[in-house]
Wavefront OBJ file of the C-alpha trace (Angstrom):
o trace
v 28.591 0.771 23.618
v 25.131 2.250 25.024
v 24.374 5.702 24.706
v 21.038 5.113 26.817
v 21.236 5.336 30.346
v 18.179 3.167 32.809
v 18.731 5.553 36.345
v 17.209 3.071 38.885
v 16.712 4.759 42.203
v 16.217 2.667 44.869
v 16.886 4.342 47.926
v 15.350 6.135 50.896
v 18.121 8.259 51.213
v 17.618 12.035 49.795
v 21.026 12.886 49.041
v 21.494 9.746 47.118
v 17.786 9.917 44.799
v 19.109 13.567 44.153
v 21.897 12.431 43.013
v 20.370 9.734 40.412
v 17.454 12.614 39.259
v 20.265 15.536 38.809
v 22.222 13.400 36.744
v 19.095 12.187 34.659
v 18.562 15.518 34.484
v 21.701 16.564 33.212
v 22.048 13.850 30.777
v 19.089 15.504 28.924
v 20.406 19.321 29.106
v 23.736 18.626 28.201
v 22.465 15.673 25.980
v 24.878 13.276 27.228
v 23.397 10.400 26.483
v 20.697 9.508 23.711
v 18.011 8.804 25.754
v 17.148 8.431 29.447
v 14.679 6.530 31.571
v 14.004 6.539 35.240
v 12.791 3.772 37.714
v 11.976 4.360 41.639
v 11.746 0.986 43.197
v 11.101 0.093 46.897
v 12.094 2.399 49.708
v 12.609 5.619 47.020
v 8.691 5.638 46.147
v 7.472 7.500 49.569
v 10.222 9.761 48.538
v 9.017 10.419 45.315
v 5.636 11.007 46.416
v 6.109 13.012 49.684
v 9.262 14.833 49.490
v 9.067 18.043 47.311
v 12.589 18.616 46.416
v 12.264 15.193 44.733
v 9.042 15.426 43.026
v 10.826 19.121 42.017
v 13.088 17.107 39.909
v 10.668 14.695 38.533
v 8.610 17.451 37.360
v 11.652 19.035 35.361
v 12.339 15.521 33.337
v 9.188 13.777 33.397
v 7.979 15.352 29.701
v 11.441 14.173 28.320
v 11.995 11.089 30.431
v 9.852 8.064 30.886
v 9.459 7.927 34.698
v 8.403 4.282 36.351
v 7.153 2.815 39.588
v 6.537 -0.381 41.030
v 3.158 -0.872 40.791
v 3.384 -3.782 43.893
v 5.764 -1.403 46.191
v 3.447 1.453 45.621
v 0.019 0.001 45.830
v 1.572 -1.823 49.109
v 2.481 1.365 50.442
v -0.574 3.579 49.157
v 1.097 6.048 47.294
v 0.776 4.861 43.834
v -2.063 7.740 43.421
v 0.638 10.490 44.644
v 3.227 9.113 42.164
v 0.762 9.308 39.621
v 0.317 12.759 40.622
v 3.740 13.793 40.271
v 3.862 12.344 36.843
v 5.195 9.076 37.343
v 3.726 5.554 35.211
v 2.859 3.464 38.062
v 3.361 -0.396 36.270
v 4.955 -3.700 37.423
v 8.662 -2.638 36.407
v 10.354 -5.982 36.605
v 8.904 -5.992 32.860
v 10.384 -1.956 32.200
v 13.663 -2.688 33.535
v 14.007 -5.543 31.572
v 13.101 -4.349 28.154
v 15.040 -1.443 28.841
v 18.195 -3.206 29.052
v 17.092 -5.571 25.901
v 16.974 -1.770 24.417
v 20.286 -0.907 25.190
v 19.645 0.888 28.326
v 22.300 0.901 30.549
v 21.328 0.600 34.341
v 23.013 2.485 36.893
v 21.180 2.626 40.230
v 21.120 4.617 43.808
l 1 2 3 4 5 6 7 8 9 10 11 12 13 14 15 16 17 18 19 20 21 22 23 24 25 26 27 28 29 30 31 32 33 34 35 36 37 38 39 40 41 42 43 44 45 46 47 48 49 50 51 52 53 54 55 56 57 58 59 60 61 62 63 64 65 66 67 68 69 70 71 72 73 74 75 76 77 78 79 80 81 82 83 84 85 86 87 88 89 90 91 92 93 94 95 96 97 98 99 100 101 102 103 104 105 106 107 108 109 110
């Protein structure tokens, strides 16, 4: 079994991204799991860029965690430069997700 974790957030909701990021966080400062990676994909990259509770948890992982974009969904929406910002990798992540899970990375996504 895994001992990786792949937290794909995918939602607009608040609550719910929260939810995904306190856990990611958690699984590093309680060391959980072995390792940790996060991907926002569609409606959850406005969120990441605008909403500062959000990019508040992003900030508190992002020098342990790899953090991910969509490249497409945030160039299409104009925010890639605020993701950037925050400390995200803005990159195609149909590629990330994929070798992730060929790592061992299990995906669990809001």
């Amino acid at each position: 079994m895994s001992s990786k974790l792949l937290v794909i957030i995918a939602t607009a909701d608040r609550e719910k991204a929260r939810a995904g990021l306190m856990y990611a966080r958690n699984v590093l400062k309680y060391k959980w799991l072995e390792g940790v990676k996060v991907v926002f994909f569609g409606p959850s990259e406005k969120l990441a860029a605008f909403d500062d509770e959000i990019k508040w948890y992003i900030s508190e992982i992002k020098d342990e965690v790899d953090c991910f974009a969509c490249k497409a969904i945030s160039d299409e929406e104009g925010v890639s430069k605020k993701l950037q910002e925050a400390g995200v990798e803005v990159e195609f992540v149909g590629t990330v997700v994929s070798n992730a899970i060929k790592e061992g990375y299990l995906p669990m996504v809001w």
